[in-house]
C-alpha positions as CSV (number, residue, x, y, z in Angstrom):
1,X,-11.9,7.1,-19.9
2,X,-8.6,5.7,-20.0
3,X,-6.0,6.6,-22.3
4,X,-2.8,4.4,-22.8
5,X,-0.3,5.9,-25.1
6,X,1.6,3.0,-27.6
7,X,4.3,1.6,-25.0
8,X,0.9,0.2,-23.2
9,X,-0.9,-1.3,-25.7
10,X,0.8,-4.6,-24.6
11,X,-0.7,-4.5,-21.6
12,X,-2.5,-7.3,-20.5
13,X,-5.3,-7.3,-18.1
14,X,-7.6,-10.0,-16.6
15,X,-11.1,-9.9,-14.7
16,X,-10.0,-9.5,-10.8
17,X,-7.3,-7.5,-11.8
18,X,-6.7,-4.5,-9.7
19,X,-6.0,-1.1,-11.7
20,X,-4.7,1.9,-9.7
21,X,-3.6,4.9,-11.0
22,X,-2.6,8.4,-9.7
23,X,-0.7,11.6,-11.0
24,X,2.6,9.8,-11.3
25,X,1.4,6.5,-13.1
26,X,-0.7,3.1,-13.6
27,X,-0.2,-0.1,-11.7
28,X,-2.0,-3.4,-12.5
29,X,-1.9,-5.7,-9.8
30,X,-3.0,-9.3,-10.8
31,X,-5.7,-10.7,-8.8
32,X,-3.2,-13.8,-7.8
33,X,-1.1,-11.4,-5.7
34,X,-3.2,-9.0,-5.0
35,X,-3.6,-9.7,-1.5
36,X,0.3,-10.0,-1.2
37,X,0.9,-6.5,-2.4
38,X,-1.6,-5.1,-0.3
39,X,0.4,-6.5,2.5
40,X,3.4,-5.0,1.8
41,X,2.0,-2.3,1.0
42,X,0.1,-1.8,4.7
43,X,4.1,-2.4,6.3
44,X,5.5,-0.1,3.8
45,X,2.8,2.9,4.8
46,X,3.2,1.5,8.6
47,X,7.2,2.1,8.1
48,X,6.5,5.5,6.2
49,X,4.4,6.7,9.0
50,X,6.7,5.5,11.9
51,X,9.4,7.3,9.8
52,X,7.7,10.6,10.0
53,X,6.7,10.4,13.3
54,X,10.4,10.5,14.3
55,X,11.3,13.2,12.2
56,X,8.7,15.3,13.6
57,X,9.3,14.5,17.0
58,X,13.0,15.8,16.7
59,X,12.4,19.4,16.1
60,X,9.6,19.5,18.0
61,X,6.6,20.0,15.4
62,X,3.1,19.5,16.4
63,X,1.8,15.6,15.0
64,X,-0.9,16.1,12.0
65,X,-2.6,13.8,10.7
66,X,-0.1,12.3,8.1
67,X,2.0,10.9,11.2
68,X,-1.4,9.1,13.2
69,X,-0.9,5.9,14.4
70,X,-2.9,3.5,12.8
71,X,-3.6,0.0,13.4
72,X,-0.8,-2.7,13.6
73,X,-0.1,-4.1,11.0
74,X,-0.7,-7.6,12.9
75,X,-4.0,-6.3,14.2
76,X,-5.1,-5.0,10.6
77,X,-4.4,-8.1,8.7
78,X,-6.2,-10.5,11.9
79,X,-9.1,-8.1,11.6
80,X,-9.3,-8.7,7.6
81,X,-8.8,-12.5,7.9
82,X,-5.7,-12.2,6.1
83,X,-2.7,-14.3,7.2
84,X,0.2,-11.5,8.9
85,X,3.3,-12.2,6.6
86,X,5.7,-11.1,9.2
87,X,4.8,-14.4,10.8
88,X,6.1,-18.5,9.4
89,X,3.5,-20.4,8.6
């Protein structure tokens, strides 16, 4: 169940809306740029990562999981037919 306290009630959401929500807050996404936002955010976790791998790498700690490699983000959008933003069209 969700609960929205009064600054939400104005809220608007559509069918094909994305909702996602965690410990720190809500975020609609509407379906028109949904595909958009997941782009960014696929770079911004590819930057994150890339960021923490260097900072590990300095001191010397052992790589966990949180600094894996993961696909390109060129690879990742060509794989899931999505255009790659970094790239004019």
């Amino acid at each position: 169940m969700l609960r929205l306290c009064r600054w939400y009630r104005s809220l608007h959401t559509h069918p094909g809306d994305i909702v996602v929500a965690d410990m720190d807050g809500v975020v609609v996404v509407p379906r028109r740029v949904a595909v958009r936002v997941g782009q960014i955010a696929y770079q911004e976790l590819v930057d994150d990562i890339e960021g923490r791998r260097a900072l590990y790498k300095e001191p010397g700690l052992p790589m966990d999981d949180t600094v894996r490699i993961r696909e390109a983000p060129d690879v990742f959008f060509e794989r899931l037919g999505l255009p790659d933003p970094n790239t004019s069209q």
